[in-house]
Structure formats: structure tokens, C-alpha cells
BAVO-73487 format. One record per residue (C-alpha): residue number from 1; x, y, z. Coordinates in nm, 4 decimals. Each point is the difference from the previous one (the first is absolute). Example, Ala and Ser with C-alpha at 12.3 -4.5 7.8 and 13.67 -1.06 7.14 Angstrom:
// BAVO-73487
+-----+----------+----------+----------+
! pos !     east !    north !       up !
+-----+----------+----------+----------+
!   1 !   1.2300 !  -0.4500 !   0.7800 !
!   2 !   0.1370 !   0.3440 !  -0.0660 !
+-----+----------+----------+----------+
// end
This chain:
// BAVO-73487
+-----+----------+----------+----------+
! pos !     east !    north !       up !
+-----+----------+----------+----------+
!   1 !   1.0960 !  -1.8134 !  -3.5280 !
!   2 !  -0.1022 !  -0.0343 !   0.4035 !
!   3 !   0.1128 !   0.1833 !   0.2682 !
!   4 !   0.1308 !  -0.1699 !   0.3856 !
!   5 !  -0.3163 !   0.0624 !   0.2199 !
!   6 !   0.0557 !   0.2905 !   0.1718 !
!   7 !   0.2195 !   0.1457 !  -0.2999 !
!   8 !  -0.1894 !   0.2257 !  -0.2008 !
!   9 !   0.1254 !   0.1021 !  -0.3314 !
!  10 !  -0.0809 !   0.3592 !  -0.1140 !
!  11 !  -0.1696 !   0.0661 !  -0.3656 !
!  12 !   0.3517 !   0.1755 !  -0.0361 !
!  13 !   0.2113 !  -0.3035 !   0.0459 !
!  14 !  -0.2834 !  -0.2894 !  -0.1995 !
!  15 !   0.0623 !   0.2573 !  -0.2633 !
!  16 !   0.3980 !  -0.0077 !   0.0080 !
!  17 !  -0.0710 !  -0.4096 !  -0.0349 !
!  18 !  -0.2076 !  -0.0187 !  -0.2598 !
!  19 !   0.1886 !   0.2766 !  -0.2231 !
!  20 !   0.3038 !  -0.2308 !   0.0993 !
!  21 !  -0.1254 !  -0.3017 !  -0.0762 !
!  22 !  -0.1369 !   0.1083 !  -0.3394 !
!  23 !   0.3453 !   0.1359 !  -0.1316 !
!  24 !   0.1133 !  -0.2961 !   0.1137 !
!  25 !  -0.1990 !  -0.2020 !  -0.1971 !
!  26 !   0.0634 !   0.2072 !  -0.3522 !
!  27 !   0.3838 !  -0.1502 !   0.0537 !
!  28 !  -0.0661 !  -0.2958 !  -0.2552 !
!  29 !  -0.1307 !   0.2656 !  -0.2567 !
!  30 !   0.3852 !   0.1004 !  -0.0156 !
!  31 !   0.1384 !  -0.3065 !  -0.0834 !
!  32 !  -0.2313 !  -0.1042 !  -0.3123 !
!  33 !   0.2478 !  -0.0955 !  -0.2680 !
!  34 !  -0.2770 !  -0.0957 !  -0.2534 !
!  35 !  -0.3496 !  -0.0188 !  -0.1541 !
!  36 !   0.0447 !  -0.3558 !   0.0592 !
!  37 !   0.1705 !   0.0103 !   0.3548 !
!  38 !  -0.2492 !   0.2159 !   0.1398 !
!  39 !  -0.2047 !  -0.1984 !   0.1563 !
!  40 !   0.2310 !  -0.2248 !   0.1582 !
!  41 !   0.1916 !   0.2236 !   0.1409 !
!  42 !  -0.3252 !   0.2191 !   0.1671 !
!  43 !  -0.1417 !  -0.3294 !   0.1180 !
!  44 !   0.3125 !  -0.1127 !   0.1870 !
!  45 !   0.0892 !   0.3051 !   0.1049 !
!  46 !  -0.3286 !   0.0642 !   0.1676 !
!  47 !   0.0019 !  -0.3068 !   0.1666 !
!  48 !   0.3330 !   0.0660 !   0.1505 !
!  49 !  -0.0600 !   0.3234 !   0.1274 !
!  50 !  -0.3566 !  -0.0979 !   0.0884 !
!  51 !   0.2291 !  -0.2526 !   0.2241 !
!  52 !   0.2358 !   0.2462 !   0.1399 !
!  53 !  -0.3097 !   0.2594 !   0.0957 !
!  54 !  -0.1395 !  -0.3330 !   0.2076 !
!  55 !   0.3410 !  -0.0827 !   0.1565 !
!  56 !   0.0049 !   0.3786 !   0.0650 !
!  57 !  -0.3501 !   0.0486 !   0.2152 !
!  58 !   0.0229 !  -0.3534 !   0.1416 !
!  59 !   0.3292 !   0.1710 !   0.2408 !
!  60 !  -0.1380 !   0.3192 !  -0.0241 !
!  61 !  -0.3268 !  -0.0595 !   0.1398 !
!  62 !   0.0306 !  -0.3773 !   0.2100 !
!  63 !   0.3855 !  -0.1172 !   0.0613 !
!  64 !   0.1138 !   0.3590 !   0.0992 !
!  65 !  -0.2780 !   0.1123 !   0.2366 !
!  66 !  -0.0809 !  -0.3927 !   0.1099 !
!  67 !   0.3521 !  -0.1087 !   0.0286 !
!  68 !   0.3402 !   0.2471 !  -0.0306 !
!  69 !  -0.2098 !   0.2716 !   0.1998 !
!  70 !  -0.0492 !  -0.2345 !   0.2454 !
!  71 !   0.3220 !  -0.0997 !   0.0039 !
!  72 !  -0.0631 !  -0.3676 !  -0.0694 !
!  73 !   0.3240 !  -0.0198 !  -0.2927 !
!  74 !   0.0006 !  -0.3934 !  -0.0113 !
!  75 !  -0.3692 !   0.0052 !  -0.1080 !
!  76 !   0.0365 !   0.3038 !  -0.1964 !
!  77 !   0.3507 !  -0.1495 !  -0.2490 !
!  78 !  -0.2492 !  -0.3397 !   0.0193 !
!  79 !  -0.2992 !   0.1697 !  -0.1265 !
!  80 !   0.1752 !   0.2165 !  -0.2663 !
!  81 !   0.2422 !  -0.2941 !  -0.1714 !
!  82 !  -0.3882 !  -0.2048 !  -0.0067 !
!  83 !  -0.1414 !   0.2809 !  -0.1268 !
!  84 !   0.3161 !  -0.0145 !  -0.2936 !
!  85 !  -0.0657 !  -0.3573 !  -0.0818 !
!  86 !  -0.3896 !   0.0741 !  -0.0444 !
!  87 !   0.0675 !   0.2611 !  -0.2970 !
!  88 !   0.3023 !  -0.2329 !  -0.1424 !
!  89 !  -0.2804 !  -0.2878 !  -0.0096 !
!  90 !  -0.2308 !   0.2502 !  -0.1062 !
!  91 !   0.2208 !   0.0951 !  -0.2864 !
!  92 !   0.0586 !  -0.3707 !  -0.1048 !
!  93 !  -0.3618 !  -0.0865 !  -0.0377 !
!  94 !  -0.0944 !   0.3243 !  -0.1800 !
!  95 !   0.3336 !  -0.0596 !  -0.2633 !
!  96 !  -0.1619 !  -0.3595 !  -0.0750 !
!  97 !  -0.3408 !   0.1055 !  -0.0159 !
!  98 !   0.1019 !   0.2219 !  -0.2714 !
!  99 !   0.2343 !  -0.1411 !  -0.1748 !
! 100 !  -0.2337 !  -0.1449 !  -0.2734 !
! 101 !  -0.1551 !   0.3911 !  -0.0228 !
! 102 !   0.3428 !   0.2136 !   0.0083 !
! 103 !   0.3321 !  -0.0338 !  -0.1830 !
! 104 !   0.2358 !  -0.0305 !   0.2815 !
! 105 !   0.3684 !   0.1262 !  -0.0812 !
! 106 !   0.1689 !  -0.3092 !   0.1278 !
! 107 !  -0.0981 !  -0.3652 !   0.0734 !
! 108 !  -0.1633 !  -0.0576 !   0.3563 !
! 109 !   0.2301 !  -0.0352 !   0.2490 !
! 110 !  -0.0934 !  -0.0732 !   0.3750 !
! 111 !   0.3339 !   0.2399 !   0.1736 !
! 112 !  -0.0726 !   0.2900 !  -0.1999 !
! 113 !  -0.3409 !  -0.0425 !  -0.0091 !
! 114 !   0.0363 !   0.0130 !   0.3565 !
! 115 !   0.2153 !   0.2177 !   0.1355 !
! 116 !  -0.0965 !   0.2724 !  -0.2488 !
! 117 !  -0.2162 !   0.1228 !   0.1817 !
! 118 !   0.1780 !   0.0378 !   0.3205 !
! 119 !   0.1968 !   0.2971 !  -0.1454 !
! 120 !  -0.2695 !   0.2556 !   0.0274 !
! 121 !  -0.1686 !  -0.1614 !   0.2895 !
! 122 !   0.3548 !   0.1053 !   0.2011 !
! 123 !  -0.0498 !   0.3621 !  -0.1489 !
! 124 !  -0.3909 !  -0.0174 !   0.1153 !
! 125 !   0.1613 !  -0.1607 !   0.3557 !
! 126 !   0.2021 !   0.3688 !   0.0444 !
! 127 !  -0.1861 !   0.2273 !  -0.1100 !
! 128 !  -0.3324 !  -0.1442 !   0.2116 !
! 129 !   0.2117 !  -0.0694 !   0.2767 !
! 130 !   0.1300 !   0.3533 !  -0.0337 !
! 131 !  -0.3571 !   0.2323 !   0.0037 !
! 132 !  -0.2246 !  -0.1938 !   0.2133 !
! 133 !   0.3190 !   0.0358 !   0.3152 !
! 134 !   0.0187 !   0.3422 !  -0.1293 !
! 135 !  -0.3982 !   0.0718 !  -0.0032 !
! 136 !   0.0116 !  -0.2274 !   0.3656 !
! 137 !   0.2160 !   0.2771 !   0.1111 !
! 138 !  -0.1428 !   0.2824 !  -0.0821 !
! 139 !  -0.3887 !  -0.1496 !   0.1223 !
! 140 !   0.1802 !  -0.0541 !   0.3499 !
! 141 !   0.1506 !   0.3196 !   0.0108 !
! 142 !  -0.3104 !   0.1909 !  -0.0654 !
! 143 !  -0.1955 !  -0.2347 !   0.2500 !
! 144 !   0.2852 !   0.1093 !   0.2569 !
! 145 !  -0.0526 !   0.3505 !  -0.0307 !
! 146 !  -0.3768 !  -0.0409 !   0.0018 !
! 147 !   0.0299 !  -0.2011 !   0.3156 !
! 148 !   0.2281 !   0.3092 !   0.1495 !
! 149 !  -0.2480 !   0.2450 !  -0.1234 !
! 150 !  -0.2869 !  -0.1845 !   0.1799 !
! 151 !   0.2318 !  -0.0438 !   0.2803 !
! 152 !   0.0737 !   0.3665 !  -0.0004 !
! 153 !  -0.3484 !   0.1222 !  -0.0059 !
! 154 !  -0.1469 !  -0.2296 !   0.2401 !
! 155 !   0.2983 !   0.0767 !   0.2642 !
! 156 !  -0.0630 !   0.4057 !  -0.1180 !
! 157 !  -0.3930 !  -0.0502 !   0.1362 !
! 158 !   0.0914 !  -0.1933 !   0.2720 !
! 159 !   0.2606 !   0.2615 !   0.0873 !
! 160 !  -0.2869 !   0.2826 !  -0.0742 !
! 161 !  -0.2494 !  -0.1299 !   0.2077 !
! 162 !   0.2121 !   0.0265 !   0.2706 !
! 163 !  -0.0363 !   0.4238 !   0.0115 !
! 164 !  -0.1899 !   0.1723 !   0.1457 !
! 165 !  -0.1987 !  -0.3096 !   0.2840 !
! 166 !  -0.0997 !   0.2302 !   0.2332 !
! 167 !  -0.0020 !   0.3250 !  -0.1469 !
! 168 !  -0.3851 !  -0.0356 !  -0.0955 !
! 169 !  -0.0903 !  -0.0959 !   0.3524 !
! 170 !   0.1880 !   0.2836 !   0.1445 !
! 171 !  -0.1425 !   0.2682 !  -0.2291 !
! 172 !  -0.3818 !  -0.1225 !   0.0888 !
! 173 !   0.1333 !   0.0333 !   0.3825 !
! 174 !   0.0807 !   0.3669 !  -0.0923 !
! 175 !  -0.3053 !   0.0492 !  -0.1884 !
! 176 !  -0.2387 !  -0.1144 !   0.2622 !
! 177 !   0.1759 !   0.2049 !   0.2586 !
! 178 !  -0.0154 !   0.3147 !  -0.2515 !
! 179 !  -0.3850 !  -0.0627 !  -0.0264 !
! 180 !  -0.0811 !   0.0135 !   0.3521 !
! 181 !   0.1406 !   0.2887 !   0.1038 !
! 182 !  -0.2150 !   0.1232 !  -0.3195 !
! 183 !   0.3186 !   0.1225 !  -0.1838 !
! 184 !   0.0206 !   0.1660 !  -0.3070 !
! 185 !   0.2549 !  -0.1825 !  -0.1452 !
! 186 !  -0.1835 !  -0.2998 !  -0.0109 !
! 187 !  -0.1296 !   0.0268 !  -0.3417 !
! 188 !   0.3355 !   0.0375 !  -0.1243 !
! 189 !   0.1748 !  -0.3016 !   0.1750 !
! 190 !  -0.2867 !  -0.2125 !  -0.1369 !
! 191 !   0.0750 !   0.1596 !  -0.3540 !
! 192 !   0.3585 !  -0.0631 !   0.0286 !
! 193 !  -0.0474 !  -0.3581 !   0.1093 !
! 194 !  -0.1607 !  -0.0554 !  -0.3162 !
! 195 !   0.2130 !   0.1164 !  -0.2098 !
! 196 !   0.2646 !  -0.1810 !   0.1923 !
! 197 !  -0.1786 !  -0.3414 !  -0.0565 !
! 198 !  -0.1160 !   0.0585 !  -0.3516 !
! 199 !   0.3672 !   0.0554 !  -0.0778 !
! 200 !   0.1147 !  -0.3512 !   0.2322 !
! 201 !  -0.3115 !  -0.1840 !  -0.1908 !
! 202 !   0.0298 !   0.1191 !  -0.3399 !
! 203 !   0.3216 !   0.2158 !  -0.0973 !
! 204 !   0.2338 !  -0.2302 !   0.1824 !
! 205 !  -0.0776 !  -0.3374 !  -0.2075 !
! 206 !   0.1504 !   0.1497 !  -0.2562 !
! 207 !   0.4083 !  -0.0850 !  -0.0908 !
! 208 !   0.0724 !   0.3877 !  -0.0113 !
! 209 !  -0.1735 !   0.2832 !   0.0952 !
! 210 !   0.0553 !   0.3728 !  -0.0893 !
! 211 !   0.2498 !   0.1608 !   0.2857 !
! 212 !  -0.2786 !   0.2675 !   0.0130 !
! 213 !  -0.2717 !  -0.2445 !   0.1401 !
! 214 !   0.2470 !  -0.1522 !   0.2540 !
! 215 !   0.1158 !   0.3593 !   0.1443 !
! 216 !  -0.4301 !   0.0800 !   0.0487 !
! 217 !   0.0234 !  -0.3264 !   0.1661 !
! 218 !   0.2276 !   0.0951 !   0.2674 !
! 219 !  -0.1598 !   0.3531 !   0.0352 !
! 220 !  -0.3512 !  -0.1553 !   0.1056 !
! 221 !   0.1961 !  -0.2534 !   0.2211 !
! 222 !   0.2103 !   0.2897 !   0.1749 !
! 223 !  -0.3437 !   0.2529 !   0.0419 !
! 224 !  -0.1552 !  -0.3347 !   0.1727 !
! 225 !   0.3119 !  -0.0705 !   0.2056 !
! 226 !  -0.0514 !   0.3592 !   0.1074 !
! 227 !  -0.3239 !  -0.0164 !   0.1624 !
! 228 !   0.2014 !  -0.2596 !   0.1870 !
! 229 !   0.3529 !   0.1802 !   0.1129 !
! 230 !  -0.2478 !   0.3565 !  -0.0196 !
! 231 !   0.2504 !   0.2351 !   0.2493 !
! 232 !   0.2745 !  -0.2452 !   0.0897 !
! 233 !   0.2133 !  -0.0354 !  -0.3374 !
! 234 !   0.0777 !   0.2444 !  -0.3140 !
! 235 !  -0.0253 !  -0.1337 !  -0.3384 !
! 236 !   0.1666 !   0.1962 !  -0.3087 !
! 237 !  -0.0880 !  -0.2382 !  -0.3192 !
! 238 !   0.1549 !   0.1896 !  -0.3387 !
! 239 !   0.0078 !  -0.1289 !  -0.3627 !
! 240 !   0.2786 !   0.1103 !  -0.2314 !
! 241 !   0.0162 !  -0.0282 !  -0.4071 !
! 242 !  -0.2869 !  -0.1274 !  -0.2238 !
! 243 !  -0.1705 !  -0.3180 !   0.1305 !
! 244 !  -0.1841 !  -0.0864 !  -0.2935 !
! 245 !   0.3203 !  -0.1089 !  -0.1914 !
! 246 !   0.0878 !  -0.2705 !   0.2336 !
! 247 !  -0.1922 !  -0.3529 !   0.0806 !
! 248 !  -0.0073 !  -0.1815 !   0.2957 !
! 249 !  -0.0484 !  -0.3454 !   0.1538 !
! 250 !  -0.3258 !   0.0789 !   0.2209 !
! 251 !  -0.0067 !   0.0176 !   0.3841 !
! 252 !   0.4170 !   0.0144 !  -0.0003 !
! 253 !   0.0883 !   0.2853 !   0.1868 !
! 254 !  -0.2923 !  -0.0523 !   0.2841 !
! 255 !   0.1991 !  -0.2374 !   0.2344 !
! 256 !   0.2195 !   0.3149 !   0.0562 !
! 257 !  -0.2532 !   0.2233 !   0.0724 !
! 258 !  -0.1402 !  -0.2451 !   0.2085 !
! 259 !   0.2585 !  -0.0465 !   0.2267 !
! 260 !   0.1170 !   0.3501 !   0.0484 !
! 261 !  -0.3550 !   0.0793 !   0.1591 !
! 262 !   0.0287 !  -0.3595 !   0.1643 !
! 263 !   0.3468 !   0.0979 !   0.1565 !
! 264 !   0.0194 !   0.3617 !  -0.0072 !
! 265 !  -0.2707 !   0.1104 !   0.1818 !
! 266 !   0.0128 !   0.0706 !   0.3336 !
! 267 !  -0.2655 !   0.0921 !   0.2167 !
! 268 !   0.1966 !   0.1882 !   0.2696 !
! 269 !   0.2268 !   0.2174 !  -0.2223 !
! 270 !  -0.0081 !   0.1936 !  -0.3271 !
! 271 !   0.0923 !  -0.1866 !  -0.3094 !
! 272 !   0.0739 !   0.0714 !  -0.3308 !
! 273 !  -0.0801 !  -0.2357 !  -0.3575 !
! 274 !   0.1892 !   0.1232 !  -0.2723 !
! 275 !  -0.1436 !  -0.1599 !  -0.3628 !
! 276 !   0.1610 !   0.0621 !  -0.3209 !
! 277 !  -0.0488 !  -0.0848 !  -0.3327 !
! 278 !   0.2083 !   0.1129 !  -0.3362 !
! 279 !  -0.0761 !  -0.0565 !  -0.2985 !
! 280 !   0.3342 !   0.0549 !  -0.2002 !
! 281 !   0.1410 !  -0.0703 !  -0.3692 !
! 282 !   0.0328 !  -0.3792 !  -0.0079 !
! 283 !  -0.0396 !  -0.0585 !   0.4236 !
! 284 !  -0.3189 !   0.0067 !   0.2534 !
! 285 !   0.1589 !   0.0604 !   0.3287 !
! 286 !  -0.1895 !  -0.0820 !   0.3135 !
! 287 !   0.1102 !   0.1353 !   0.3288 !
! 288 !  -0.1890 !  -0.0311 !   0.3309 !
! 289 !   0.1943 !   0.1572 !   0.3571 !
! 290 !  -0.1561 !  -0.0064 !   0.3189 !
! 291 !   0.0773 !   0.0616 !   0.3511 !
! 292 !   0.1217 !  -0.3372 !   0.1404 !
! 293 !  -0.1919 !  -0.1033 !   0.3352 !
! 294 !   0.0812 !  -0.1891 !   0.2831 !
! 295 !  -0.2502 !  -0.1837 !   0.2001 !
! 296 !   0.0367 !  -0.1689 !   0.3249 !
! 297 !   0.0709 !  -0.3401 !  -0.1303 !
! 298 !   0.3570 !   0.1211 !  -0.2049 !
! 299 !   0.0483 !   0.1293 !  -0.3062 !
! 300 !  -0.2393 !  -0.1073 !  -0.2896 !
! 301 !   0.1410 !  -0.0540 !  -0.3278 !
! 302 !  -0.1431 !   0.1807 !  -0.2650 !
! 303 !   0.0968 !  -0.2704 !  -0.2915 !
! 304 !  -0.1855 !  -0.3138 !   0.2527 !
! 305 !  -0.3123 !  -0.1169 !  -0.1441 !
! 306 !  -0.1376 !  -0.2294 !  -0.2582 !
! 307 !  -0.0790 !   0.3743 !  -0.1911 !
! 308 !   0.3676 !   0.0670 !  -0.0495 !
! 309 !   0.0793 !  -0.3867 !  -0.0801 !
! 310 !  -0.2756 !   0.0320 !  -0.2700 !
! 311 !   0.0954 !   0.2946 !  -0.1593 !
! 312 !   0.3201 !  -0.1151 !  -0.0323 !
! 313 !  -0.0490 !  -0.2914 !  -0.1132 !
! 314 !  -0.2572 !   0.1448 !  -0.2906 !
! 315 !   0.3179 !   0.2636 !  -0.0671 !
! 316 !   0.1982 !  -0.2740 !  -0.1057 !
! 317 !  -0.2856 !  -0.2022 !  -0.1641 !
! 318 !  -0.1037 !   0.3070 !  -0.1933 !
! 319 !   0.3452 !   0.2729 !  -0.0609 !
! 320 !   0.2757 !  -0.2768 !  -0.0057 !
! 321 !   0.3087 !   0.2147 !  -0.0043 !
! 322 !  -0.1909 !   0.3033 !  -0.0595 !
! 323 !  -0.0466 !   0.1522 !   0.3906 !
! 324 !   0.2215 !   0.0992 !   0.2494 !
! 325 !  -0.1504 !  -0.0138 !   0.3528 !
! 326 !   0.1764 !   0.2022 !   0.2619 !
! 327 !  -0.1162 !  -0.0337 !   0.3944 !
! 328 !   0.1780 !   0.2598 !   0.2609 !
! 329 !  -0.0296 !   0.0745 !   0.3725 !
! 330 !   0.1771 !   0.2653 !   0.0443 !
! 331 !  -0.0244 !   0.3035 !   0.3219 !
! 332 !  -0.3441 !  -0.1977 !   0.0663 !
! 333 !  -0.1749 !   0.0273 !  -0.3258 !
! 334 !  -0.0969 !  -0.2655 !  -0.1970 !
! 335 !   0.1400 !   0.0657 !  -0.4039 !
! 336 !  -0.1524 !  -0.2615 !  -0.2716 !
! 337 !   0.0818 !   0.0910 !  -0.3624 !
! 338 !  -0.1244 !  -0.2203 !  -0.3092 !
! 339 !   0.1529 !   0.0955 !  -0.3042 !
! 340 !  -0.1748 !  -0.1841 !  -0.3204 !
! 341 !   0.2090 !   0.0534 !  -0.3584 !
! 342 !  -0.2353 !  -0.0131 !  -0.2833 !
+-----+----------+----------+----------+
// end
């Protein structure tokens, strides 16, 4: 029994064959009419099926994958009505070579001889035909959705690598201008930009994270941004419900934290960040408001960015048909509320 290169056949399924095969093959036992017929009848039936199982894995394993898979049918009806006349042949020359050893039931003749053989070799045809398209199938439907699911992950890294480019380099900005005036609150940016990093580095590799870790992410990142926006903007940042009982994608909910300090922050007038997290039933809700700004050039979008795009796009990637993503301006605030159903 072989296998199509690049077809491998699981212990499982050999198994299934051989068990197959092997009640197969106990057939002839059924249809002993005598002491004295036995062996005849256990020979010749052996042979036959010992025929049909060779008609059987010649189109299971070369004319369907070589030919019908390919789609080449003149070759494949050419190579299967060859392969019919090989076991007829093959029948004829075993029925003479033993017709000195076994009683045969009826004087040798060449049609019957012949043909007999076909009978089974049709039934072997089917049923071959049948489970190697089937098992084709199913192999190209699982390669499919491996294919997606490396297509998915590599376009989820890609899409992950795109957070957070210049957040590091502004951070160290702060940090170096904390240390010269000699503040105290050095020692605790630098501790909060580690945690922040060991989180991107380590935490966020992983498919799912605990909610938990995710909201201590964004508190380190809004106590940094603070240093930054110190005097000029109020942040309120309040968690709701039990985090522990929900998961999360990691580094999901930044891109809207991001931009609320990126666009809601000015440095003329008082602002205000709202930031909102509730942890409910069956639902993590996610709501971040913020003074909307305008600055000399017009009015900046809040939703522009490759951020937004990204986190987007992982929302649908990641929660098809399980989020609901609401964006308002309304009497110059800035409203965006994800909604995740688990």
C-alpha cells in the first residue's frame, strides 16, 4: 500500500486498510461447499480479490492523483481500461497455469475467463475513485485553513508591530528631561517603562492575554503620558466588573488611548481624557471621550492613522461578528465605544 508523495496516510487510516482488506479476503471462506472444493475455491478466490485489491490501489494511488486530479480524463479512461486488460490477461495465465493443480468447475473458456474479472475490478474502480477524491478534499481543505491561519497570524504581527513606533522614543525624551531637572519621578517613569516593554516583548506574543494585564498596561502608559500633558489635560481612567474573567487580544485597546492624548491634548486650554473600562456578564466594554481639539491646520480626525486602520482591521481578524465599534463627535468631544460579546 503507498501513499501520493506529499499524501501522508495516518496509522488511523493504514489501519482502516488493512482491517478492510483482511475481511475482505476471509470472503472465499463463505463459499466452501466441500472438503473437496475447498481448496479450489480459496485459491481462486484469492487470486481474484488479490486482483481487485491491485486494480483498487493502482487508481487509488497513480491514475487518480497522476491523471483525473489533474484533470487529464483521456489519459485517465486510457490508463484504467489498460489497467482492466492487464488483470483479465493476468487471470488467463494464472487459470492455465493451474489447471493441471485445481479442479476447475467448468472447461476453460477464454470470454469468461476474461471478463470475470472485470466485475469486481468496476466495484474496486468506485469505491477507489470514491475515498482518495474524498481524502483529496479533505487534505486541501485543511491545507486551506492552515494557509489562512498562517496568513492570519503573519498579517496579526505585521499589524502589531505597527503600535506603539514612537512611543519608546518619546518616553526616553521625557525621561531625560525628568533627569535633568533632577526630578523625583524619574525612578518611576524608568520603572514604568519597563514594565511597559516587558509586557510589548513578552506578554503580547501571546494569542490572548488576561484583560487584567492589558488594563496595567494602559495604566503605566497613561502615568508616562502624564509626565508629558503634566498641568494641561485631566485624565479619569476607571475599571468596572472583574477583569480576571475576561481574555484579551494584547495591545488592542492602545491605538485609542493613543490617539486621544495624540488629538486631545491641547497645550493652550484645559482638556479632559475620559477612560473606561467594564467588565460585565458576557461583554468588555471599552470607552475612551476626550475633549476634541482644533489646531491651526483644520480639524484633525480622531479615527486618521494607520493606529485606527490596524486596530480595526485586527477587530475583524480577531472578533468577527463579535464587536460593535461606535465613533461620535458630538458638542466637541470625541466618543469611541468598543463593545466585545464573549
Amino acid at each position: 500500500m503507498g501513499s501520493h508523495p506529499g499524501i501522508q496516510i495516518k496509522p488511523s487510516v493504514l489501519w482502516i486498510h488493512i482491517m478492510v482488506w483482511l475481511a475482505f479476503f476471509m470472503i472465499p471462506l463463505l463459499f466452501i461447499e466441500s472438503a473437496s472444493g475447498r481448496e479450489r475455491f480459496m485459491i481462486m478466490g484469492w487470486f481474484m480479490q488479490f486482483l481487485t485489491l491491485l486494480y483498487f490501489y493502482y487508481n487509488y494511488c497513480y491514475l487518480v492523483p497522476k491523471f483525473l486530479l489533474k484533470k487529464k480524463i483521456g489519459l485517465y479512461i486510457f490508463m484504467l481500461l489498460l489497467g482492466l486488460v492487464v488483470i483479465s490477461n493476468l487471470n488467463i495465465l494464472f487459470t492455465l497455469a493451474t489447471a493441471d493443480l485445481i479442479q476447475h468447475r467448468h472447461p476453460f473458456n477464454l470470454w469468461r475467463t476474461s471478463t470475470f474479472p472485470v466485475y469486481p475490478a468496476i466495484l474496486a474502480f468506485a469505491l477507489s475513485s470514491a475515498v482518495r477524491i474524498i481524502m483529496e478534499y479533505f487534505r486541501n481543505e485543511r491545507q486551506k485553513k492552515e494557509m489562512e491561519a498562517e496568513k492570519l497570524t503573519a498579517e496579526l504581527a505585521f499589524l502589531k508591530s505597527q503600535i506603539n513606533p514612537h512611543f519608546l522614543f518619546n518616553t526616553l525624551n521625557n525621561i531625560c528631561s525628568l533627569a535633568r531637572k533632577k526630578s523625583d519621578q524619574t525612578e518611576n517613569a524608568i520603572i514604568k517603562l519597563a514594565q511597559i516593554m516587558r509586557y510589548m516583548l513578552q506578554d503580547s506574543q501571546d494569542e490572548r492575554v488576561d484583560l487584567a494585564k492589558e488594563v496595567e498596561y494602559l495604566q503605566n502608559y497613561i502615568e508616562l503620558q502624564r509626565l508629558r500633558v503634566f498641568g494641561k489635560v485631566q485624565v479619569v481612567f476607571s475599571v468596572e466588573g472583574n477583569p480576571e474573567q475576561f481574555s484579551i487580544a494584547p495591545l488592542l485597546l492602545i491605538p485609542f488611548v493613543e490617539n486621544a492624548f495624540k488629538h486631545g491634548v491641547s497645550y493652550q486650554d484645559e482638556t479632559e481624557i475620559g477612560i473606561t473600562i467594564r467588565a460585565l456578564k458576557n461583554q468588555l466594554v471599552f470607552i475612551v471621550e476626550n475633549t476634541f481639539v482644533r489646531q491651526k491646520e483644520g480639524l484633525v480626525g480622531q479615527g486618521s492613522g494607520i493606529g485606527m486602520k490596524n486596530v480595526v482591521r485586527r477587530l475583524d481578524l480577531l472578533y468577527p461578528g463579535q464587536y460593535e465599534l461606535i465613533i461620535r463627535d458630538e458638542n466637541n468631544r470625541y466618543r469611541v465605544e468598543l463593545t466585545i460579546t464573549y
